[in-house]
N, C-alpha and C positions, 0 to 999 in steps of 0.2 A: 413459562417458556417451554416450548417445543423442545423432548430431548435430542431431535434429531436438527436442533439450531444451533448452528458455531456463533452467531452474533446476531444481534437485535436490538432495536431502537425503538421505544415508545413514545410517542407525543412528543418529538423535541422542538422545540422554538429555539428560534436564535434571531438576534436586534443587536446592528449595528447603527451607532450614532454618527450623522455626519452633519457636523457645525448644529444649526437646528432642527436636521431634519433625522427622522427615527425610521430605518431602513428595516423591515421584517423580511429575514431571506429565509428562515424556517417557519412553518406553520404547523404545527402537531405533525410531524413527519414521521410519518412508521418505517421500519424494514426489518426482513425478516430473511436471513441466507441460510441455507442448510450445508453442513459443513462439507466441504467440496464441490461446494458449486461455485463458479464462476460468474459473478453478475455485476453488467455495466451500466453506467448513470450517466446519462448525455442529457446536455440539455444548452442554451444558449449563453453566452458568457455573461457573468455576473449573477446568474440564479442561485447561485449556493451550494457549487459542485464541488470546491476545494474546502469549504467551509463543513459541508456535511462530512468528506471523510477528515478534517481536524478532530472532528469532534467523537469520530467512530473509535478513531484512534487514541483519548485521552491528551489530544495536544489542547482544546481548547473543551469548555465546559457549556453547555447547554444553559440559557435561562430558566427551562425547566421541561421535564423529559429524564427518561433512563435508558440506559444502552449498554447491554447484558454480552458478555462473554460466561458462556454455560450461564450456570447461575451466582456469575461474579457480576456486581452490578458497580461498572467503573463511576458513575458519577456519584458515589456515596463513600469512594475511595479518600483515603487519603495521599499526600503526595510520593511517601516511597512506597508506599502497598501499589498504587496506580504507574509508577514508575515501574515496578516489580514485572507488573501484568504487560507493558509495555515492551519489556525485556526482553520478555520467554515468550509472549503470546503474539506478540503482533509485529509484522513487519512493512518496510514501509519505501515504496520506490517512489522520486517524484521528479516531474518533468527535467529536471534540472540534478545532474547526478550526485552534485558536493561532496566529491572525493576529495583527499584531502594530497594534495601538490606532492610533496616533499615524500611521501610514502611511495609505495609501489602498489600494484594492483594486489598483489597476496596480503598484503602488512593492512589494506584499506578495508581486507573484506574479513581481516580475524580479529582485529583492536575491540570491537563490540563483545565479543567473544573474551577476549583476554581480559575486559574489564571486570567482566565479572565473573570469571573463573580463577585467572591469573594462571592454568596450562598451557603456557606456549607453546606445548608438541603436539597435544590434540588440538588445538588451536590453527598450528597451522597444516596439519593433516586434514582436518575436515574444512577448511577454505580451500584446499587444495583441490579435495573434489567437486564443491562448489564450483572452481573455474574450469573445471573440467566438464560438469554440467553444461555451464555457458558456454561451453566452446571456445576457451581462452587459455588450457593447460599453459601454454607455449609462452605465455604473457605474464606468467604472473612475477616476473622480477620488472617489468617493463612500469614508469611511472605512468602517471596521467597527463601529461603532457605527449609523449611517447604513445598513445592511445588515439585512437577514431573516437566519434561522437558514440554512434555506435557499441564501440568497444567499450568505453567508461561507461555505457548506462549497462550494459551486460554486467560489467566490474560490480556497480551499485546494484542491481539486480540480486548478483551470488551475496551483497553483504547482509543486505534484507533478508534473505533465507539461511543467516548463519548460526542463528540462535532456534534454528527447527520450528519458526511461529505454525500456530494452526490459523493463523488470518495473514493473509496479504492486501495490503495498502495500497495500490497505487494511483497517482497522480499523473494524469496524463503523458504514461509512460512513452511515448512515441512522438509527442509533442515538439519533441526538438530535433528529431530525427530526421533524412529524408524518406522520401518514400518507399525504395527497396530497402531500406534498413530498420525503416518502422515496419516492414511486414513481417520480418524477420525476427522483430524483439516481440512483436504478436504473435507468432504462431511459439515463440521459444515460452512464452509466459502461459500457453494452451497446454502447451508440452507438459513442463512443470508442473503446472496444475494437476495433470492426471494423473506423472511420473511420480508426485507426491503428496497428493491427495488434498495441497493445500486449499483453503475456501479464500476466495478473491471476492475483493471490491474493487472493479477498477473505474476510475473519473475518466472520462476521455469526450475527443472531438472526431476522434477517425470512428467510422462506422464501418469500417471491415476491425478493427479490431472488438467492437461491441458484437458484429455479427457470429464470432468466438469464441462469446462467454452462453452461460447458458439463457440468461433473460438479459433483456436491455429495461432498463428502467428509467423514463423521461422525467428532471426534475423541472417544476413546473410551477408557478406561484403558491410555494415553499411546499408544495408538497412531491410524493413520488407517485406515477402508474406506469401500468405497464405500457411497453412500447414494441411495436413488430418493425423491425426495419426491413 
């Protein structure tokens, strides 16, 4: 692996079964992101754009394949060592924000945080700048209910970067947005990017926010190439 690689993927397959039919949505799928870059995966629905970053991310495991953080090779992890790497290293926003009700916006984006520290004053000191980052200081006693669409995927956004990942995860972060508000959480996830140097995977269907990242990357009968939008 390339030392100048935050994450990488070798030959992954991935088969899913439905009734009797054997569905291959991975095919020896390579990638390779250098850490602080920004690179977007578009492709048409059903090719294997939520499934490829599960699997980036140690939510689900490859049939067979490897997918390297530096030279930690998650699919040979075991479950708290891969939980561990999941922690600290990687975060993860997805179309759908699943904050949790009953909390507030501050309490939603430091719990991750508190689990596994258990300092509730740096805890909620650095979620605090977090929402500060997104532009929501003013919000953070306010629940999710009491929030914009918007405003709670920003919420999810500060909680994903609470644990300082060197990888960001996202799932068609804009997806549920409308349009001035998806340009908004796109250019804020550019911002970030370079405010903190983190390296982004993002899945998506909008192509102004692919145009954002640094490479567009078309996923394509399970494989990836490059893509000029």
């Amino acid at each position: 692996m390339k030392a100048d690689t935050s994450v990488s993927a070798l030959g992954l397959f991935k088969t899913f079964h439905k009734g009797k039919h054997r569905i291959e949505v991975l095919k020896g799928l390579d990638l390779d992101v250098k850490k602080g870059e920004g690179v977007a995966v578009i492709g048409a629905s059903g090719t294997g754009k939520s499934t490829l970053l599960h699997l980036l991310g140690g939510l689900e495991k490859p049939e067979s394949g490897n997918i390297y953080y530096g030279d930690k090779n998650i699919c040979m992890m075991k479950d708290n060592d891969l939980s561990a790497i999941r922690n600290r290293m990687i975060g993860f926003v997805f179309q759908f924000h699943f904050l949790l009700p009953e909390f507030t916006a501050l309490e939603n984006i430091y719990v991750p945080y508190l689990i596994s520290s258990g300092y509730i004053k740096k805890a909620k000191e650095t979620a605090l700048e977090l929402l500060d980052k997104v532009g929501l200081a003013e919000r953070a006693t306010h629940k999710p209910g009491e929030l914009s669409g918007g405003e709670q995927q920003r919420v999810a956004l500060a909680r994903a970067l609470m644990m300082s990942p060197e990888v960001l995860l996202a799932d068609e972060p804009t997806g549920d947005l409308d349009p001035s508000t998806g340009e908004m959480m796109a250019q804020l996830l550019v911002k970030l990017k370079k405010d903190m140097g983190i390296t982004m995977v993002v899945v998506t269907h909008n192509h102004d926010l692919a145009r954002l990242m640094d490479r567009t990357l078309l996923l394509r009968g399970g494989m990836l190439e490059q893509h000029d939008l």
